[in-house]
N, C-alpha and C positions, 0 to 999 in steps of 0.2 A: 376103828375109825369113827365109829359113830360115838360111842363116849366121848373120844376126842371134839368133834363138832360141837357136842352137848354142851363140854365144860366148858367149850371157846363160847356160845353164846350165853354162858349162866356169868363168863368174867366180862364179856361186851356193857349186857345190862346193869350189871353192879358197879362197873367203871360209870355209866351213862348217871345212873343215878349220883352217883359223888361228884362229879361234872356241873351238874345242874344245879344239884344244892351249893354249889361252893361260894355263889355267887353274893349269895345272903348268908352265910352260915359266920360265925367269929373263928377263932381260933381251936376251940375244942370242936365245931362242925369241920374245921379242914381236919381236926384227927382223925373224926369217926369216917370219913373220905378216904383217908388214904388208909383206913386199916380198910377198908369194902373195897378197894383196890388191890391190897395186900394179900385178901382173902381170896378175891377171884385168882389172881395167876397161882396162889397154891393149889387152886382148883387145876388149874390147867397142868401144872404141873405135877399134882397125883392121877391126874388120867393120862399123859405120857408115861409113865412106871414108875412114880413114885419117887422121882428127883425132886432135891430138897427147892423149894421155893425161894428165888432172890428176893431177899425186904427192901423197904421202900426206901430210897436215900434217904438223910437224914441234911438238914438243913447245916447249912456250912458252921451256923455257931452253936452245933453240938447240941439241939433240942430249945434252946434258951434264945426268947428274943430278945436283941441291943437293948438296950438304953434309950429312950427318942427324947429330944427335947422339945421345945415348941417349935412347932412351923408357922408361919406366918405369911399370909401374901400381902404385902404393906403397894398401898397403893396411895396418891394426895392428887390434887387439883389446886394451882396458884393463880391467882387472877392478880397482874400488872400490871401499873399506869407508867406509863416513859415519859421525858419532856417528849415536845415536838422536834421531828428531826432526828430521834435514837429509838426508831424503831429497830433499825437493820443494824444499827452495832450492836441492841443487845441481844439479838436474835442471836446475832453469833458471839457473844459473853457465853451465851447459854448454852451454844455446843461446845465452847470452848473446857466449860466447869465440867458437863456428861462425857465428855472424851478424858480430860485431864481425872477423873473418878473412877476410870476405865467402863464406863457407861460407851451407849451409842444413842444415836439419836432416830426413834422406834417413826415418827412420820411428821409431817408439817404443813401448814398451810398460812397463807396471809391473802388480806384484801386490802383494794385501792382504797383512799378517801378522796374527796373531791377536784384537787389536783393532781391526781395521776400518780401518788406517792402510796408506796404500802406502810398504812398506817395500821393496822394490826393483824392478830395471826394467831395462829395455835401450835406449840412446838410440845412434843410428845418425846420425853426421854426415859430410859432406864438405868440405873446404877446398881450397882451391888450393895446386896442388901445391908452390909457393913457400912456401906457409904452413906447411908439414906440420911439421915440425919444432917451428915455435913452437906450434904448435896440439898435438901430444904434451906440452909440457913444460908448457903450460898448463891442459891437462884432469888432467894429473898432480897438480899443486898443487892437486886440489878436495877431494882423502884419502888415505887409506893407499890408496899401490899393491901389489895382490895378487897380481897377474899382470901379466903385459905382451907383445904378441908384436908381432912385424913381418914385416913379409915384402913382396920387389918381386919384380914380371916384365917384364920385359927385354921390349919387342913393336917392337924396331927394327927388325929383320930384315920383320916382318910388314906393317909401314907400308908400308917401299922394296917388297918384293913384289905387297899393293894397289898402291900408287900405279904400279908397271909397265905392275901387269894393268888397271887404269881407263884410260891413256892409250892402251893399247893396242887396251883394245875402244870408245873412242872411234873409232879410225884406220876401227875397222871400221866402226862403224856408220854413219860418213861416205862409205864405198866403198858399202856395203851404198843407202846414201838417193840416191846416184848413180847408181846403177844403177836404184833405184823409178823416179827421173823420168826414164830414157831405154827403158823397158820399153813394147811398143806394142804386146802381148798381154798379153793374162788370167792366159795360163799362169805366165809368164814373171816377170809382175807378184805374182803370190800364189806362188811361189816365192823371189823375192826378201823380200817381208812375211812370211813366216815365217821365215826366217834371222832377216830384222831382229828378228823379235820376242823370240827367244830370246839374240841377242846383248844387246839392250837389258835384257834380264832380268838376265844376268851383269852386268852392267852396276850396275843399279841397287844388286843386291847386293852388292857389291864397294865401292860407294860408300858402305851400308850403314855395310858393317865397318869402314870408314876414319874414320864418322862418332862410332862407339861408340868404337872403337881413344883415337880422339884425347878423347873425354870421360873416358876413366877416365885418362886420362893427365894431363890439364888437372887431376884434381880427385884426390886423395888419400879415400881408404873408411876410418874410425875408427867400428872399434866398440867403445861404450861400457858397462859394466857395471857396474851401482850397487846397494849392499846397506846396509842399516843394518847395524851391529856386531852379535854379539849379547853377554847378558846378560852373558856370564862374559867376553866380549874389553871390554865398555865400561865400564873400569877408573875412568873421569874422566868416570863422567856424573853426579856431583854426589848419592849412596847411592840413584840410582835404581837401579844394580845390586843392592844388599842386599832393598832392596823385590822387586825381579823376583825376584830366588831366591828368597826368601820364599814367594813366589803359585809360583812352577813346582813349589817342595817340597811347599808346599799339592795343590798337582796331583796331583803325583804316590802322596802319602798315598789321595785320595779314590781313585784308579785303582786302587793294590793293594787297598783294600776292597772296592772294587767287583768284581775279579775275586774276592776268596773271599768275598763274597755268591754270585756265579756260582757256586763250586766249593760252597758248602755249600748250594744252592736244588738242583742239579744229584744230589747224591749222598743229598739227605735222605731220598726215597723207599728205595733200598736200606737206608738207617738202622733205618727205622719197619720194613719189611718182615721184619729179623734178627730186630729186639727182638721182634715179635711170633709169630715163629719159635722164637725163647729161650720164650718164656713158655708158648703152646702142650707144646712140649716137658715142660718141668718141670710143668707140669700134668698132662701123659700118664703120667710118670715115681709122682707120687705116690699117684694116686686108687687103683691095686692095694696100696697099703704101706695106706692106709684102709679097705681091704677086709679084708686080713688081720687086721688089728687090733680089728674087729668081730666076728669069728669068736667064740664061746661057746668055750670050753678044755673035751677030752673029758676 
């Protein structure tokens, strides 16, 4: 019994260690892993009496990884001028093109301008990544393009290294679940369940990133930006331009009166305060020249 315990904690440690490195290791680190895997249950399994040791599965495509092409997370930002008045048709031109591309539409926002109208906004879609192309030159065609950016990241390297480290801590967690059902203490048994539990963690996570990796992959990020013209750029909106100038010059007349009301409500006390200062004065100045003037002549 006690060999037995021995070998359970000499395969515990040697699983822990392959666990831990897996995380940084490349592909010939996930070998040297799952042979120190391989090695501890034939431990455990020549101190049961020398039953042959199960080997490590073997990864579904027979030792040999696929083929990967490039991955890519292709992401753009468009910045749009509309006439006045299409802001809200094109808004929805633009879910029309992300649903018609089997796209959806990821989030939105728009704001008022000065009459109460929503004059622009931010609309967030995604399309497949096959679409991408046609879906820029189609959301392009809805206005004046004012900007434009693009930009991809490369996450090949990152997939092949997930997809390593998942089949890797699969290997283990198979060694690790082998060893649960042939554990015939307590100690031995809750020793092996927490490896397992912390392998199955990396695990999960790893599967995680492999899940998100390949969604931004599959689907290309367009963000969209939409603004009505304004007065002085929407040259062909039919003398709604002449009208707007009109009321903005109007605006602006009422605003500079309105600050020199401010400037003359602000300085009129010191005004009233001189004058009444002035006058004082010239009263103090005369009433002795009235004095003198009264005098009797000797």
């Amino acid at each position: 019994m006690r060999k037995i315990l021995l070998a359970l904690v000499v395969a515990v440690l040697a699983l822990a260690a392959a666990a831990c490195s897996s995380g940084d290791d490349d592909a010939d680190g996930g070998a040297a892993a799952d042979t120190s895997a391989v090695m501890a249950d034939a431990a455990v399994a020549e101190a049961e009496g020398g039953g042959e040791a199960e080997p490590a599965a073997q990864s579904s495509g027979g030792g040999s990884l696929p083929a990967v092409g490039p991955r890519v997370i292709q992401t753009a930002s468009l910045s749009l001028s509309v006439q006045r008045g299409e802001f809200r048709r094109t808004v929805d031109r633009a879910r029309t093109v992300a649903l018609g591309l089997g796209g959806f539409v990821m989030s939105s926002s728009a704001s008022q301008g000065t009459d109460r109208r929503l004059v622009a906004g931010t609309l967030v879609v995604r399309v497949p990544e096959r679409s991408y192309a046609q879906a820029m030159e189609r959301l392009s065609d809805l206005g004046r393009v004012e900007a434009r950016e693009e930009s991809g990241q490369d996450v090949s390297q990152e997939l092949v290294d997930l997809g390593s480290r998942a089949r890797h801590l699969e290997a283990v967690e198979r060694q690790l679940l082998g060893l649960l059902e042939r554990a015939d203490t307590v100690a031995a048994a809750l020793a092996v369940q927490s490896q397992l539990n912390e392998v199955q963690l990396d695990l999960e996570q790893a599967r995680g990133r492999l899940r998100f990796l390949d969604d931004q992959v599959a689907f290309a990020t367009i963000s969209l930006d939409l603004h009505e013209r304004s007065v002085l750029a929407a040259g062909d909106g039919g003398g709604w331009g002449i009208v707007d100038a009109w009321r903005t010059a109007g605006r602006g007349f009422v605003t500079v009166v309105g600050w020199i009301l401010v400037a003359a409500a602000t300085v009129a006390p010191l005004i009233v305060l001189l004058a009444l200062l002035y006058l004082a004065a010239r009263l103090a100045v005369r009433r002795p020249l009235f004095r003198r003037s009264e005098r009797p002549s000797g």
